[in-house]
LOMAR-407220 format. One record per residue (C-alpha): x negated, y negated, z; residue in one letter. Coordinates in steps of 0.1 Angstrom, whole numbers, padded with zeros to 4 digits, always signed. Example, Ala and Ser with C-alpha at 12.3 -4.5 7.8 and 13.67 -1.06 7.14 Angstrom:
2
-0123+0045+0078a
-0137+0011+0071s
//
This chain:
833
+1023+1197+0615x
+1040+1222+0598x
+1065+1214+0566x
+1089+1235+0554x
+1101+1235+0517x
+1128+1254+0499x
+1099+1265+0475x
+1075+1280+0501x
+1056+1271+0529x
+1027+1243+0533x
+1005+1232+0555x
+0976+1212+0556x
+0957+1240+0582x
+0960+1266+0560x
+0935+1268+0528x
+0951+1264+0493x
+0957+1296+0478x
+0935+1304+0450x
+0951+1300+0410x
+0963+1330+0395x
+0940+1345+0372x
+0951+1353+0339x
+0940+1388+0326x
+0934+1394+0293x
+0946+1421+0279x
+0927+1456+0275x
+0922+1464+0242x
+0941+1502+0247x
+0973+1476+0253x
+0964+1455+0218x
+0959+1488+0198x
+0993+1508+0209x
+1013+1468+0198x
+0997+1473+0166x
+1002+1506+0163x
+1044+1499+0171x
+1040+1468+0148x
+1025+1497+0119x
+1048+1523+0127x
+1082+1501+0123x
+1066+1486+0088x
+1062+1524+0076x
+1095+1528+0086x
+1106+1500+0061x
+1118+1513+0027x
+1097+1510+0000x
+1121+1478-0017x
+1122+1463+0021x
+1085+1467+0027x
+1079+1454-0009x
+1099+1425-0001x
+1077+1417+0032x
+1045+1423+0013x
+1060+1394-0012x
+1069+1373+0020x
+1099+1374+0002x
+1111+1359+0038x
+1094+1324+0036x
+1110+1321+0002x
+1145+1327+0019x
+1131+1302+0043x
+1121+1276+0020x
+1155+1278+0001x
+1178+1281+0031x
+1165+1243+0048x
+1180+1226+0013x
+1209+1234+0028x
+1231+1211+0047x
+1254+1228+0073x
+1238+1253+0098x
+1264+1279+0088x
+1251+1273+0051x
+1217+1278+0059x
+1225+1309+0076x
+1245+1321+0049x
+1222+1311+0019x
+1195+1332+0038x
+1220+1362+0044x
+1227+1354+0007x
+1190+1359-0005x
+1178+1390+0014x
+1207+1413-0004x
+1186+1407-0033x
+1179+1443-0037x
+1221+1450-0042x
+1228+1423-0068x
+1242+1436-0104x
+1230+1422-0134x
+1265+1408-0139x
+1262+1393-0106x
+1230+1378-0111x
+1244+1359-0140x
+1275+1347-0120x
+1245+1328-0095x
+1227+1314-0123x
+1261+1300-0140x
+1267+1289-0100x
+1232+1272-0101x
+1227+1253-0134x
+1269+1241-0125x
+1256+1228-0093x
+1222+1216-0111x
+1246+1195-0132x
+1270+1184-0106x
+1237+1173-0085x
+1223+1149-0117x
+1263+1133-0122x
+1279+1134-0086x
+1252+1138-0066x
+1260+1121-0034x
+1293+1142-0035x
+1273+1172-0032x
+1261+1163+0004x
+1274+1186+0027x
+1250+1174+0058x
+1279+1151+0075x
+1303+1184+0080x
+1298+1201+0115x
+1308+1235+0108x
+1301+1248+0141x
+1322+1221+0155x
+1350+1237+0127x
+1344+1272+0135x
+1351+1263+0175x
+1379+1244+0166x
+1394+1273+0144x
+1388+1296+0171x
+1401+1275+0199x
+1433+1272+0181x
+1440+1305+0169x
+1436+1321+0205x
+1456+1298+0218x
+1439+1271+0237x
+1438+1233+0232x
+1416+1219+0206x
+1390+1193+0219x
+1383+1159+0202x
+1353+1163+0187x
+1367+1195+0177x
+1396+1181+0155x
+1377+1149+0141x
+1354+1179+0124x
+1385+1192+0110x
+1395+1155+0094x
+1359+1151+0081x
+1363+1184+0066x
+1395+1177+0050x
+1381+1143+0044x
+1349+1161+0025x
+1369+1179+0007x
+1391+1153-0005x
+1365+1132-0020x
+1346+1161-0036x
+1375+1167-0057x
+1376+1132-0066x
+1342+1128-0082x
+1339+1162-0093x
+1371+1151-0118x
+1357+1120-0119x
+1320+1139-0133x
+1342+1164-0157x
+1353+1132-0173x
+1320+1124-0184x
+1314+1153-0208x
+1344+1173-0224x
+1324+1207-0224x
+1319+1206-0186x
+1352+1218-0172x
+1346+1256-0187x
+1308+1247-0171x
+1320+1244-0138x
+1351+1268-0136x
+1334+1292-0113x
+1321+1271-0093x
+1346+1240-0084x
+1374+1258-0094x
+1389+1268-0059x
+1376+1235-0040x
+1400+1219-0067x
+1433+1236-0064x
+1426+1232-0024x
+1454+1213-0008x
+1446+1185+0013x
+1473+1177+0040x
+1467+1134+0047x
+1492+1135+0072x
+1476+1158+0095x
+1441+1139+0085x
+1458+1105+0095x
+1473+1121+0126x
+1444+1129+0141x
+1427+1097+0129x
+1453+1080+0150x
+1451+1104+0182x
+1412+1109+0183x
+1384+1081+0182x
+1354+1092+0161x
+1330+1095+0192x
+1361+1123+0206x
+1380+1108+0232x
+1414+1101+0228x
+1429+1066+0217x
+1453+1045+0241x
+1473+1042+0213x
+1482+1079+0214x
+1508+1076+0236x
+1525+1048+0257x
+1524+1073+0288x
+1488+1076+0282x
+1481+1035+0276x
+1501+1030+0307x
+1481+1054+0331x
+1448+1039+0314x
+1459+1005+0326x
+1470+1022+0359x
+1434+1034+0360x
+1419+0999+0353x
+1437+0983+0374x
+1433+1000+0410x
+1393+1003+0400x
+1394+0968+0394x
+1413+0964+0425x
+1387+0988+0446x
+1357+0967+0436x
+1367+0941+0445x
+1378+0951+0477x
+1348+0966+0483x
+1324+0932+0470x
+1346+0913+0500x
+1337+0944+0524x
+1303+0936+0513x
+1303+0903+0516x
+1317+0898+0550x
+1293+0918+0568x
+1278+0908+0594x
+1243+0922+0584x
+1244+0922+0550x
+1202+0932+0547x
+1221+0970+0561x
+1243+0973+0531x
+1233+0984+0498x
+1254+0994+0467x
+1283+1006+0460x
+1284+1040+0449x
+1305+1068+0437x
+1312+1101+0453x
+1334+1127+0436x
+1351+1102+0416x
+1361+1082+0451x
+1344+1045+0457x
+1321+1046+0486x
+1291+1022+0496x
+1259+1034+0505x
+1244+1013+0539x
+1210+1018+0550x
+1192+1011+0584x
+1196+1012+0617x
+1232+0991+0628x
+1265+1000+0621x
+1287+0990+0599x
+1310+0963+0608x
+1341+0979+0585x
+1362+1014+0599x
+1353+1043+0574x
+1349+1077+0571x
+1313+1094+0569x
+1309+1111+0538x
+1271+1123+0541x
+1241+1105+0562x
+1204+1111+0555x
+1175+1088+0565x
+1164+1085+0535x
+1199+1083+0510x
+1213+1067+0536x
+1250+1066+0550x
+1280+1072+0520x
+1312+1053+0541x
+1342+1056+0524x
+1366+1022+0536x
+1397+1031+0553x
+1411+1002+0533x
+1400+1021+0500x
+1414+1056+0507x
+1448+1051+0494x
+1433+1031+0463x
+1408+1059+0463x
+1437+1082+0464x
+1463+1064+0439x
+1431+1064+0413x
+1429+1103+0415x
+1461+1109+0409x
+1462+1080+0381x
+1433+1101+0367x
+1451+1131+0367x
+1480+1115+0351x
+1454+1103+0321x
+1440+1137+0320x
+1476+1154+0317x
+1484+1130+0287x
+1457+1137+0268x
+1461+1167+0273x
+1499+1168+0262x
+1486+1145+0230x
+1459+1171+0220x
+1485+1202+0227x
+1503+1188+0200x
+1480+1178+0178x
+1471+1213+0182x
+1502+1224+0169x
+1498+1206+0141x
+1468+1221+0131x
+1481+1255+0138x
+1504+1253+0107x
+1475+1244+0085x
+1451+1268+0102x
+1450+1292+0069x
+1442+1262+0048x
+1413+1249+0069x
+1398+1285+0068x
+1395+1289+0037x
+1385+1250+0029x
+1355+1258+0053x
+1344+1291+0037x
+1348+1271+0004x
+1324+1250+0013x
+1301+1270+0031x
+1301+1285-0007x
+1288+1256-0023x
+1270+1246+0005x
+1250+1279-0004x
+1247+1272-0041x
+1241+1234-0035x
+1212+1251-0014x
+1202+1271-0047x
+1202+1238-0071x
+1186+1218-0044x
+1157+1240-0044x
+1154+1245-0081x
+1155+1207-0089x
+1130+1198-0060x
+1103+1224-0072x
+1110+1217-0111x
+1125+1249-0119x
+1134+1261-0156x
+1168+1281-0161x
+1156+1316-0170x
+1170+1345-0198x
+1176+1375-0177x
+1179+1401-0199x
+1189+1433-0190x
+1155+1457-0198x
+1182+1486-0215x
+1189+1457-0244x
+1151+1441-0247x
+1149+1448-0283x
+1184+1427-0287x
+1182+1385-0289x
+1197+1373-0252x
+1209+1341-0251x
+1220+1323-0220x
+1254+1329-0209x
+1262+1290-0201x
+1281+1266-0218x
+1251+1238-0218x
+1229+1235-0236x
+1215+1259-0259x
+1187+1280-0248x
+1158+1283-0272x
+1159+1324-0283x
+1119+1338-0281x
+1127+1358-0318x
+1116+1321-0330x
+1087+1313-0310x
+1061+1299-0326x
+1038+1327-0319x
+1064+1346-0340x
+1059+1377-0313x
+1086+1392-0292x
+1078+1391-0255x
+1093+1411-0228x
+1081+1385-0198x
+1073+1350-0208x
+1071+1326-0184x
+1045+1297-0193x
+1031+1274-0162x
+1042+1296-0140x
+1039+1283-0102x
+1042+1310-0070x
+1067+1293-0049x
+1050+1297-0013x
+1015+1277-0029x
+1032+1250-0046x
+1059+1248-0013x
+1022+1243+0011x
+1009+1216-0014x
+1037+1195-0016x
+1040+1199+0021x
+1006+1190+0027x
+1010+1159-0001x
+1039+1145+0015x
+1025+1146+0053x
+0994+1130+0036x
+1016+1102+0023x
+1038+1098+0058x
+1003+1095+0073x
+0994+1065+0055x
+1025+1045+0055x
+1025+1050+0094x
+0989+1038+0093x
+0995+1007+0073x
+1026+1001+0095x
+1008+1001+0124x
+0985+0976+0112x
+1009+0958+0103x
+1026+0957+0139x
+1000+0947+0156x
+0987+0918+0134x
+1024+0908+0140x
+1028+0912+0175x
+0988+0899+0177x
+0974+0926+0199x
+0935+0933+0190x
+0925+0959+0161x
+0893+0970+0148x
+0898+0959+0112x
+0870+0981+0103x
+0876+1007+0125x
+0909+1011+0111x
+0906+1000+0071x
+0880+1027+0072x
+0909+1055+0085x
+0936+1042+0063x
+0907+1044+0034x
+0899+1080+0045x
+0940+1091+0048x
+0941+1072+0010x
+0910+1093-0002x
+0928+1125+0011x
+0962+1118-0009x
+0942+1112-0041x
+0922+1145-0037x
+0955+1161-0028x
+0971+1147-0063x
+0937+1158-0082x
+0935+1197-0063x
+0974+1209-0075x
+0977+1242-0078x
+0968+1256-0110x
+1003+1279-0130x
+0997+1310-0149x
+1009+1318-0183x
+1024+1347-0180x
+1027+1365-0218x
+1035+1402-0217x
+1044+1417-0250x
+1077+1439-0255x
+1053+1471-0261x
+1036+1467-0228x
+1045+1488-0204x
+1012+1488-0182x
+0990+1456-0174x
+0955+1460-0160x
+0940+1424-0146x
+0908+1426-0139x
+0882+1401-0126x
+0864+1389-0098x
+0880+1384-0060x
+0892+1353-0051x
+0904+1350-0090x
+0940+1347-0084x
+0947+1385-0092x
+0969+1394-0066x
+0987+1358-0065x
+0996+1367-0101x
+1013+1396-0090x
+1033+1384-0065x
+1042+1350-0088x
+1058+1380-0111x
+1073+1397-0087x
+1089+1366-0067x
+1098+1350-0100x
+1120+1384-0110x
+1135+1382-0073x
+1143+1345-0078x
+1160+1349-0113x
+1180+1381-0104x
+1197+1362-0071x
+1200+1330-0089x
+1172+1304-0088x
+1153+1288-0114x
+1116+1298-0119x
+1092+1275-0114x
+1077+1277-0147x
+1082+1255-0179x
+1108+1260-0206x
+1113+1285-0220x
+1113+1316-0195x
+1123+1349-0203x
+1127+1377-0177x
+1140+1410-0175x
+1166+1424-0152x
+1151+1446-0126x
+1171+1466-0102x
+1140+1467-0080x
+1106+1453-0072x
+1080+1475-0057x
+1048+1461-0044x
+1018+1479-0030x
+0998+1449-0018x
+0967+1447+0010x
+0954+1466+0036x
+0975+1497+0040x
+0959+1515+0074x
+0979+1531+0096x
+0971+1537+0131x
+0998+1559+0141x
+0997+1584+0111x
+0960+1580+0112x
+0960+1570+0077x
+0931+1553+0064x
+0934+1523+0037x
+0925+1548+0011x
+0955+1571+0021x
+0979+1545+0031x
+0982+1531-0005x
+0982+1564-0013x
+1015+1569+0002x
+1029+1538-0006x
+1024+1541-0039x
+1034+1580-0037x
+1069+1563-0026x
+1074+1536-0049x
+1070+1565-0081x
+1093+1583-0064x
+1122+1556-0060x
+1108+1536-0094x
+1132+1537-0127x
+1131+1529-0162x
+1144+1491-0147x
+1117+1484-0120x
+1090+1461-0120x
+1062+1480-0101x
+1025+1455-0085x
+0998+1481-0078x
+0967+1458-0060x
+0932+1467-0064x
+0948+1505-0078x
+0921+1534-0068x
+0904+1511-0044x
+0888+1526-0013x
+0875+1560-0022x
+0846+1574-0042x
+0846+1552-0075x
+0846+1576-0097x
+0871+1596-0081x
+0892+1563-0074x
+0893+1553-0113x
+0902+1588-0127x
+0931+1586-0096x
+0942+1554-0110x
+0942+1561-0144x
+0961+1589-0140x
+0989+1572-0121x
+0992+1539-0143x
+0996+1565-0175x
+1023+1582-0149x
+1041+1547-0147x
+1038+1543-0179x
+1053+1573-0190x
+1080+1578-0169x
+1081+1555-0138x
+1089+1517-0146x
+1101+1495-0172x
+1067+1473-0162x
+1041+1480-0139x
+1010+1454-0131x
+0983+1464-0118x
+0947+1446-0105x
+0916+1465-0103x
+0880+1466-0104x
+0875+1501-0120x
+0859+1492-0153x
+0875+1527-0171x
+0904+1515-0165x
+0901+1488-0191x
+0899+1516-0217x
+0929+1525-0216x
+0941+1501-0239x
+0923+1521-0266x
+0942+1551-0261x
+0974+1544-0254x
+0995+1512-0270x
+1016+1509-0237x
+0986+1493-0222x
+0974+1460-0220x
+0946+1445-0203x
+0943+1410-0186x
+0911+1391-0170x
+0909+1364-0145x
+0883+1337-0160x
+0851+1329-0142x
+0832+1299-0146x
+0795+1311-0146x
+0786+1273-0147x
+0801+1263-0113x
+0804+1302-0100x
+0837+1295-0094x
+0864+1312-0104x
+0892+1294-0129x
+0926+1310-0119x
+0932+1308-0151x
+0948+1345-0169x
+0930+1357-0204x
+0954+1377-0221x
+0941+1407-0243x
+0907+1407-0229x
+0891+1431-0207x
+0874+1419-0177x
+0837+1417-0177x
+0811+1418-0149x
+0795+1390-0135x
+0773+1401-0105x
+0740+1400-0121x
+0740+1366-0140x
+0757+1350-0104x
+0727+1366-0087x
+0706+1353-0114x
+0720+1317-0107x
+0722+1320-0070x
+0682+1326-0074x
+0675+1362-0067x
+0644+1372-0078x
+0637+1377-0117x
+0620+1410-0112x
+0652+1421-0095x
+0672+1409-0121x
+0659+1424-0147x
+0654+1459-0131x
+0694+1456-0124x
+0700+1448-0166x
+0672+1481-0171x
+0693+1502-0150x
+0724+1492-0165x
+0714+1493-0198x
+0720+1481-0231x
+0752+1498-0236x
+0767+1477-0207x
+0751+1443-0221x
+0760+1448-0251x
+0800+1452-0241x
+0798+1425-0211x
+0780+1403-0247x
+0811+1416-0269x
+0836+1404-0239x
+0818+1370-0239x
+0828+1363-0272x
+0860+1378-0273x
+0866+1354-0241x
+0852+1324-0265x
+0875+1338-0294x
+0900+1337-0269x
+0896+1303-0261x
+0895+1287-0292x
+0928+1306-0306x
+0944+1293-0274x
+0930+1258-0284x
+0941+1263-0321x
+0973+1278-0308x
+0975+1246-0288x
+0969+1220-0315x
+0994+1239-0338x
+1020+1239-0310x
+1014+1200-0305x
+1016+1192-0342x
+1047+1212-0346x
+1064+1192-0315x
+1052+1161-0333x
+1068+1174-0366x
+1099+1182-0350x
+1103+1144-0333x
+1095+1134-0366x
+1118+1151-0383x
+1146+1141-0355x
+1136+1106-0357x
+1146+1108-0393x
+1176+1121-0393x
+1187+1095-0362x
+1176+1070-0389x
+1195+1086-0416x
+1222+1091-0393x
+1223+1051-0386x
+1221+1042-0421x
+1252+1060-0435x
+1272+1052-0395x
+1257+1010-0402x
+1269+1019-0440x
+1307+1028-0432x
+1311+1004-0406x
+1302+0977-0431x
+1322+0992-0456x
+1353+0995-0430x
+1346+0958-0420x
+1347+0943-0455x
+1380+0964-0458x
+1393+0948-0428x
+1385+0916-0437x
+1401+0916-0473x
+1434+0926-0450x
+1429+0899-0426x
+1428+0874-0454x
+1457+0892-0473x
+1476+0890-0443x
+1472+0849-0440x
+1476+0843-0477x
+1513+0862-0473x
+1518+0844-0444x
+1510+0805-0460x
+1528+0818-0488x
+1556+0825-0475x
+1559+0795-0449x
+1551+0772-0482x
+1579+0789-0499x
+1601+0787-0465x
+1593+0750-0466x
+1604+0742-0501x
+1637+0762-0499x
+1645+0742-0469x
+1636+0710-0485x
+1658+0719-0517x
+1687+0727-0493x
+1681+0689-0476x
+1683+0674-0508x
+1711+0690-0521x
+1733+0686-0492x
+1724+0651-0492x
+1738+0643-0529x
+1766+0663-0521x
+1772+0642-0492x
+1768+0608-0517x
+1784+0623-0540x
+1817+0631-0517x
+1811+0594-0500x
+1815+0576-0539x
+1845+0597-0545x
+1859+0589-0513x
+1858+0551-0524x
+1868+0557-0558x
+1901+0568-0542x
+1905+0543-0516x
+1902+0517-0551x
+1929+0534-0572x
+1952+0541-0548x
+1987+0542-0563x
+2011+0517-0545x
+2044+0534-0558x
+2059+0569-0563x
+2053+0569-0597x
+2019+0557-0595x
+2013+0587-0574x
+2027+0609-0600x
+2004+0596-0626x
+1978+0600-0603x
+1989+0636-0595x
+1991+0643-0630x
+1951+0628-0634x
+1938+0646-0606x
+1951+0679-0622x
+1938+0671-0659x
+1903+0661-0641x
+1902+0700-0622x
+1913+0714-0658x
+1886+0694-0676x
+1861+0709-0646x
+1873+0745-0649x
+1867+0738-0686x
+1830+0724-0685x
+1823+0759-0662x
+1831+0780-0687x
+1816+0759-0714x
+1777+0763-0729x
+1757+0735-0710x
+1734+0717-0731x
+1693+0711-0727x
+1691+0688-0700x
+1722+0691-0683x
+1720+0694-0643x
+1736+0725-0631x
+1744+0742-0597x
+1727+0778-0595x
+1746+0797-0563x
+1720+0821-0559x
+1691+0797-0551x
+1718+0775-0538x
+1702+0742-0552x
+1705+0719-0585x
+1681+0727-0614x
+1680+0710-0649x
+1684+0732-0685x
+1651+0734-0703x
+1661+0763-0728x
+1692+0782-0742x
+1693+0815-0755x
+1730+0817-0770x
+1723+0854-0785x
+1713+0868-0749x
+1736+0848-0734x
+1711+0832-0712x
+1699+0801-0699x
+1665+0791-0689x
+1664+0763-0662x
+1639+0746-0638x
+1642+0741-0602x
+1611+0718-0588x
+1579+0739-0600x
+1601+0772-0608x
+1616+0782-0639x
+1640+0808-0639x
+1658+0828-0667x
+1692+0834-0656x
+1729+0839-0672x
+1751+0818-0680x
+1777+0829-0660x
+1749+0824-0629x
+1746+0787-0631x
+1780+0757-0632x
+1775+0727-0652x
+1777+0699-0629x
+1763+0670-0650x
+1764+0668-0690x
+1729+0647-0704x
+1747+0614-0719x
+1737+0610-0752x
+1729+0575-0767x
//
């Protein structure tokens, strides 16, 4: 039988054709890819090539995935590879950009997470409604987040400034346009009420759209169930399957044999999809829902062209909000990375200025200058524990899938003891013991940091030392560290860092053949480094590997000594350079631009340390490793007669100016350690001090508060004592008035004259009484007498009279008052017996 397929044709009478059979290619074809893959590399300049040889890329990389918009990413890489056209002005902006963000990250750090923002979804949307066309949903809920984003950025970014007064002039240039943005919460809320988050458009967006949505739900819920009672009353319900859906029109799907007992019209048949019928009683439904469908599509439609509109008028503003923060997106990226890795905030110097102090142009902290370094010497790179980026990146890679890997394991243990599915406890304790074992090897193996101490007269370093040493990842730790502080990321070293400047970075690094000039390794570093002195100025940094290597030793070292004392002369502000050419140690000696370098070896282990001594010449090691490694003694010693004493006795002086070495760095060490110590000391005694005369004024302000406090009440009692007795006295005396007025009052009512002359008399009395009064007030009262004093407006009683001053001295209750005489009315004369 014969089968037909659209992909070819089968049959089970003709023989299976044979697999293809994968040719490898010829080696003519793998030799002319390399050669295209040389040729475009020697095309490279020698800045770009040097930045290749660096793997300057992974760095770009590594930086670019703290990030956390894609159009960040692709900007903070875009950012990082114009390192070679950054000023030194600019390179100072990006480290004032990084430690701001640095800052912002430790005091508003979940404000600084730009991964939520879909900026491609913004750029599409900014797009779409510039050239015309309708924005879609998801499109304009990106713009609200955005807007959103941006809205509470500039609340906790004010809300951070608030905790320390100096940070506003720290974060100027960097939060000072996301600030003065304008953020328009009517358009924000008007998409919130047109668009759902998940895009589609609400039913509350328009009554003509909530009306066709109920149009739309009810003639589908009318169609099933017209087409469950189709179902139902069939005849032969085992030939009817499902109902199904066919270019938006309800149809059910029958399978077998019989016909269907319900008129339709055939949509498509097939024996083994079976017959799609579409109910004559559903068409118009079928019909009406299309066009109800249409009608929903039109209104959203409508609602988003206007919502469009809206966001036409703010089209300039969202621009430039989502370039803002692509910006600090980018420099987030920057911080991000510098926190993560433990990076110190370098002083870039320009190298024109190195004799001058260069302080940090930031408005933290201050930077600690070098003049004062405890080894009282002026360097022109320091950069202590120095890390290369790519290495510690790998380890903490490695450390952290380590960790992951164990957490899974002991969660899957833990699931199935749950769930109670078998487990080899053994089998498995033993894996999670061996994924445990690897972390803690992983913690003990970190990658060892270089101190990196060049002195401001060096203008040449030779390392020397044995392969595998760490020479040439000492080079390119300088040279990436110089790329990372000139475009405005910390250095992974500790504190403090000094770098210079450089407006370049040359790097002759590796195997340099060249199959299409035909250029041995010899002749391709040749050329290499022939460029690099021909671009190099008094501001590069210049990293010569293995210099000299690959020829006739003899002719190799004079070659290389005669190009490091070219770079020194004339072609770089600092040029490092590896090699295993012993004359080139000399040159130390003879000129005092040069300085040499060793990587240590530890003959014990024959291993090497990674580990940089500084001012000490390399030394060989080849015949007391063979020596250990058990070559024969008569060889040995043959090798030491053939070298001869000369050369033992130097490798014997380089021994102990390596164990000199050593102990000054131990010394040097120690001192550094009991200085620290002297300085918390010291610190910790003036806090103390500090506390005493701070816990002395507050006592003394306390006391001085409570003296006023109690000063305060005793006016207070004293004056609501005194309140209380004048009242009292004004009681009293209104209540003998008031006696005295009532016995007058009956005096009168007793004597009351009965005839006209009577009354006359009486008249006559009255008036002789008021004369007699008038009299007394005038008169001298006499010690004892009561008298009415107006000002106190109460009685008192003479105790004293002074005739000569014309004064009276008189005593109210417990007061005793000197007053004149004119100042009191006699109102009761002491009777005399």
């Amino acid at each position: 039988m014969l089968r037909l397929s659209i992909t070819g044709l089968t049959s089970p009478l003709l023989p299976t054709p044979a697999p293809a059979v994968r040719l490898r290619p010829r080696p003519l074809i793998r030799l002319r890819l390399s050669a295209l893959a040389a040729g475009a590399a020697s095309s490279l300049s020698p800045s770009a090539r040097s930045l290749r040889l660096l793997e300057w890329g992974k760095v770009c990389e590594a930086v670019a995935s703290f990030a956390g918009t894609a159009h960040g990413r692709d900007a903070t890489k875009k950012q990082l590879w114009e390192v070679e056209d950054v000023s030194y002005e600019k390179s100072q902006r990006l480290l004032q950009e990084t430690e701001a963000a640095v800052w912002l990250l430790d005091n508003a750090g979940g404000a600084m997470d730009f991964s939520g923002l879909d900026t491609v979804a913004i750029e599409s949307a900014i797009h779409c409604v510039s050239g015309g066309a309708v924005i879609k949903g998801l499109e304009a809920v990106a713009v609200a987040s955005l807007m959103l984003f941006a809205e509470s950025l500039q609340v906790n970014i004010k809300a951070a400034m608030k905790l320390d007064e100096g940070s506003r002039s720290r974060l100027t240039t960097l939060t000072e346009t996301i600030l003065d943005a304008a953020i328009n919460r009517s358009l924000v809320k008007s998409i919130q009420d047109i668009v759902d988050d998940d895009g589609s458009v609400k039913d509350t967006a328009s009554p003509e759209l909530r009306r066709h949505r109920e149009r739309v739900q009810l003639l589908e819920s009318r169609l099933y169930q017209l087409m469950d009672k189709l179902m139902r009353s069939a005849d032969n319900e085992a030939s009817l399957s499902e109902v199904c859906i066919v270019n938006g029109r309800c149809c059910i799907r029958t399978t077998g044999d019989k016909s269907s007992t319900f008129d339709g019209l055939l949509l498509s048949s097939g024996s083994d999809a079976g017959n799609m019928i579409e109910p004559i009683a559903a068409v118009l439904l079928n019909d009406e829902l299309q066009e109800s469908r249409a009608l929903v599509a039109k209104a959203e439609l409508d609602v988003l062209s206007k919502l469009t509109d809206k966001i036409l008028l703010e089209l300039d503003s969202i621009q430039s909000l989502l370039q803002e923060t692509i910006r600090l997106d980018k420099v987030t990226a920057r911080a991000k990375y510098s926190i993560a890795y433990d990076g110190t905030f370098p002083d870039l110097y320009l190298p024109n200025f190195e004799n001058e102090t260069v302080t940090s142009a930031t408005s933290g902290s201050a930077k600690e200058t070098f003049s004062t370094h405890p080894t009282k010497k002026a360097w022109k790179l320091y950069m202590p524990n120095a890390y290369h980026p790519l290495l510690l990146q790998k380890y903490q890679e490695n450390l952290d899938s380590a960790k992951r890997d164990v957490a899974s394991a002991a969660a899957e243990i833990r699931r199935r003891r749950i769930y109670g599915q078998d487990i080899a406890e053994d089998q498995l304790a033993s894996v999670l013991d061996s994924m445990k074992l690897r972390v803690s090897q992983l913690e003990k193996d970190q990658p060892v940091p270089v101190d990196f101490m060049i002195a401001e007269e060096t203008t040449v370093l030779v390392i020397t030392g044995p392969n595998t040493g760490g020479k040439t990842i000492s080079l390119k730790t300088v040279g990436l560290a110089s790329l990372m502080a000139k475009i405005g990321l910390y250095i992974l070293a500790s504190e403090p860092v000094k770098i210079p400047w450089f407006n370049a970075v040359y790097a002759d690094i590796g195997d340099e053949q060249s199959l299409t000039q035909s250029l041995s390794t010899f002749s391709g570093h040749l050329k290499q480094i022939g460029a690099i002195r021909a671009e190099s100025t008094s501001e590069s940094l210049v990293l010569l590997d293995e210099v000299g290597a690959g020829t006739n030793p003899l002719e190799g070292a004079a070659l290389g000594m005669s190009l490091l004392e070219s770079f020194a002369e004339v072609g770089s502000f600092l040029t490092l350079a590896t090699t295993h050419h012993g004359e080139l140690k000399t040159l130390k000696y003879s000129n005092n631009s040069f300085e040499n370098a060793c990587v240590e070896f530890d003959e014990e282990n024959l291993k090497p340390t990674f580990k940089i001594l500084w001012g000490i010449p390399g030394r060989s090691n080849a015949i007391n490793i063979a020596e250990r490694l058990g070559l024969p003694s008569d060889i040995v010693e043959s090798s030491r007669r053939l070298l001869g004493t000369a050369g033992a006795e130097i490798n014997a002086l380089i021994m102990d100016m390596e164990r000199f070495k050593q102990d000054y760095q131990q010394d040097l060490q120690k001192a550094q350690h009991l200085l620290m110590q002297s300085k918390e000391l010291h610190n910790n005694l003036e806090l103390a001090q500090r506390k005493i005369l701070d816990h002395t004024s507050a006592q003394r302000k306390r006391k001085a508060r409570v003296i006023s406090e109690y000063a305060v009440m005793a006016r207070s009692i004293i004056r609501k004592k005194f309140q209380q007795f004048q009242e009292s006295a004004i009681a009293e005396r209104v209540k003998e008035e008031k006696a005295a007025d009532n016995a007058k009052s009956e005096r009168v009512k007793d004597h009351m004259p009965t005839s006209t002359a009577a009354m006359g008399k009486a008249h006559n009395t009255d008036t002789n009484l008021a004369t007699a009064a008038d009299d007394g007030k005038d008169g001298i009262p006499e010690v004892g007498d009561s008298v009415y004093v107006p000002k106190l407006k109460n009685q008192a009683t003479v105790v004293k009279i002074d005739s000569s001053k014309n004064e009276v001295q008189v005593q109210a209750g417990m007061m005793k008052l000197k007053l004149k005489l004119q100042d009191v009315k006699v109102q009761k004369r002491k009777v005399s017996r």
